[in-house]
N, C-alpha and C positions, 0 to 999 in steps of 0.2 A: 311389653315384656322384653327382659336384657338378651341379648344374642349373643352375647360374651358368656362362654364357655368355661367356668370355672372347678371342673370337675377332677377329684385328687382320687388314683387309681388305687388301689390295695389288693395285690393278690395274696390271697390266703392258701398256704405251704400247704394243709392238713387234708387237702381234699382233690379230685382229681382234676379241675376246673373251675374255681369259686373265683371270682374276682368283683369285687365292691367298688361302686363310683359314689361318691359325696358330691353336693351341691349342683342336682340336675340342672337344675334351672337357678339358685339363688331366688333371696326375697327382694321383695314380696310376690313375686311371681309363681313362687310353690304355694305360697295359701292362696295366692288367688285359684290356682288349677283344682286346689282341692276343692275348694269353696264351691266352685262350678259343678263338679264331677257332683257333687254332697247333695248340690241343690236342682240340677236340671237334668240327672242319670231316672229314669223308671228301675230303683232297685227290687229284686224279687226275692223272693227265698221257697225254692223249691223243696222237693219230698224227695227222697231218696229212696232206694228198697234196698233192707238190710236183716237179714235173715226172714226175710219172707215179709216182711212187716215194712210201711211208708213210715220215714221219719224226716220232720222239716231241719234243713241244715241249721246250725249254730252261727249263722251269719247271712246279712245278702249279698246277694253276687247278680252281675248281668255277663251275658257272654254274645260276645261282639265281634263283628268284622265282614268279610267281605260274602256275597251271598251263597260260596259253595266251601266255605270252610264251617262246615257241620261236624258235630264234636258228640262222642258215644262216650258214658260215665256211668257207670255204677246200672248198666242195664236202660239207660234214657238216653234218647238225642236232644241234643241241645241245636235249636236253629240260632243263629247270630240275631243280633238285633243288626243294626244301620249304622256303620260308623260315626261317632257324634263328632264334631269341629273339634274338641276338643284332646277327643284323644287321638283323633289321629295328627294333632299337632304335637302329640309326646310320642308316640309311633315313630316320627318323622327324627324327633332330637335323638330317640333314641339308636335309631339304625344311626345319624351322623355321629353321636357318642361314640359307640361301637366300632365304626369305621376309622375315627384318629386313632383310636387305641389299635386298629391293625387287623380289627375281626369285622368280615362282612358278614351282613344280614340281612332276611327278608323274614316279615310277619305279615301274616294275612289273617288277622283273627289275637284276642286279647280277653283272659278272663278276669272279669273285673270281682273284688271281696271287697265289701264294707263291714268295718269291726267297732260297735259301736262303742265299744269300750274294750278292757282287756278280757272281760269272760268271754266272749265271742270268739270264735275259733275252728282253726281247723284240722283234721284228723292226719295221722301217720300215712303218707304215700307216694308214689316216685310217679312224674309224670312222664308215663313210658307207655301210654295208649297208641296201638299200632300207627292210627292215620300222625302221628307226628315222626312217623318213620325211627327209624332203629336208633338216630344217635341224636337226640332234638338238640335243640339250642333254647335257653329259655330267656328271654331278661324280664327283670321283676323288678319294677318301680312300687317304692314306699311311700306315700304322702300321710302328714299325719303322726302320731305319737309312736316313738320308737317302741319296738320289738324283738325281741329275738326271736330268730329262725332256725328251729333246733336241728341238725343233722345225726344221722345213725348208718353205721355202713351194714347194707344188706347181711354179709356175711361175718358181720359182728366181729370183723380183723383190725379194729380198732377202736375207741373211744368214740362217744358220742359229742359233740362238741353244738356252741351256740355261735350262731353271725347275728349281731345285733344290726339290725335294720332301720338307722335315722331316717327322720323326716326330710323329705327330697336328694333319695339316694337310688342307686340301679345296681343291681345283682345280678351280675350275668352266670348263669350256671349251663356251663357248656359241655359239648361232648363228654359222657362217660359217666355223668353227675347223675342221670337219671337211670343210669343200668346199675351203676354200684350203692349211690346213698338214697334212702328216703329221707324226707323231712314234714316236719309238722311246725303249726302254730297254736303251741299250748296255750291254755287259760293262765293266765297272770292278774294280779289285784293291782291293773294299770287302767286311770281313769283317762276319756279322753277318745274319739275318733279316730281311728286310720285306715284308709283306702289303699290296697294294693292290685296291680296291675298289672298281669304275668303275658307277654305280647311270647307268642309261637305262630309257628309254621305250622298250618292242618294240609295233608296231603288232600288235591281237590277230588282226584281220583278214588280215594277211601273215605272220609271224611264221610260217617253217617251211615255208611257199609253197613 
């Protein structure tokens, strides 16, 4: 895998914190990650409770990281699985990404979605669960067939807008992103696999509270 760092910034005006990086890693070293991720991840696809009623989410997901960053959703804890080699070698790019650009970070914990094509998806919501504390930091690696990532501002004070998500890019959605916009990943008639990778801070204190 190249070490050479070819990643081109984009911050996006429209939002309180959005900024886009292209070419995490460069090929063939992005299909390889995914390939890996695709083939030696235990994906699950859990139940959820939603009006009183269990429903299996529209996608799998594993949720991972260090053993006291435990994670409350939708009335469930989630225990972490075991850091895999692989993602915490995107963990690792991604805090050094992060850090040339001038923003420092720490993740302790990473949910993973697999979308097996474009109907797979996921619902309207702002990740603003207390144990990720009042102002998270989120970054979100893409691998896989682009996407758009649709935004909407809570208080409905402006337009709803898309960030299209290519394959081996990171989205860092920072302070203030998660108190004012939701976002979702609609269904689209886009054929084709993508794996994304939203690496946070679980406070270890709260965390499963």
């Amino acid at each position: 895998m190249s070490t050479t760092k070819t990643c081109q910034r984009v911050t996006l005006l429209n939002s309180p914190l959005l900024i886009l990086f292209t070419g995490l890693h460069g090929e063939p070293a992005a299909a390889q990650v995914l390939a890996r991720l695709d083939r030696e991840l235990a994906w699950q696809r859990p139940t959820l409770r939603l009006y009183g009623r269990e429903h299996p989410i529209p996608r799998r997901q594993l949720w991972m990281g260090s053993p006291e960053a435990r994670y409350r959703y939708s009335g469930r804890d989630f225990l972490p699985e075991p850091w895999h080699p692989a993602v915490t070698a995107l963990r690792d790019r991604v805090v050094s990404t992060l850090a040339d650009a001038g923003t420092r970070a720490r993740f302790n914990s990473v949910l993973l979605n697999r979308y097996a094509n474009g109907e797979e998806r996921m619902g309207w919501h702002s990740d603003d669960e207390p144990e990720l504390g009042p102002a998270p930091l989120i970054a979100a690696v893409s691998l896989g067939v682009e996407r758009p990532l649709r935004f909407r501002w809570k208080d409905r004070s402006g337009e709803a807008f898309n960030v299209w998500l290519p394959h081996d890019s990171l989205l860092l959605m920072g302070p203030g992103v998660q108190e004012r916009l939701q976002h979702a990943l609609l269904p689209r008639r886009l054929p084709g696999l993508r794996i994304s990778l939203t690496f946070r801070w679980v406070a270890p204190t709260m965390g499963g509270a």
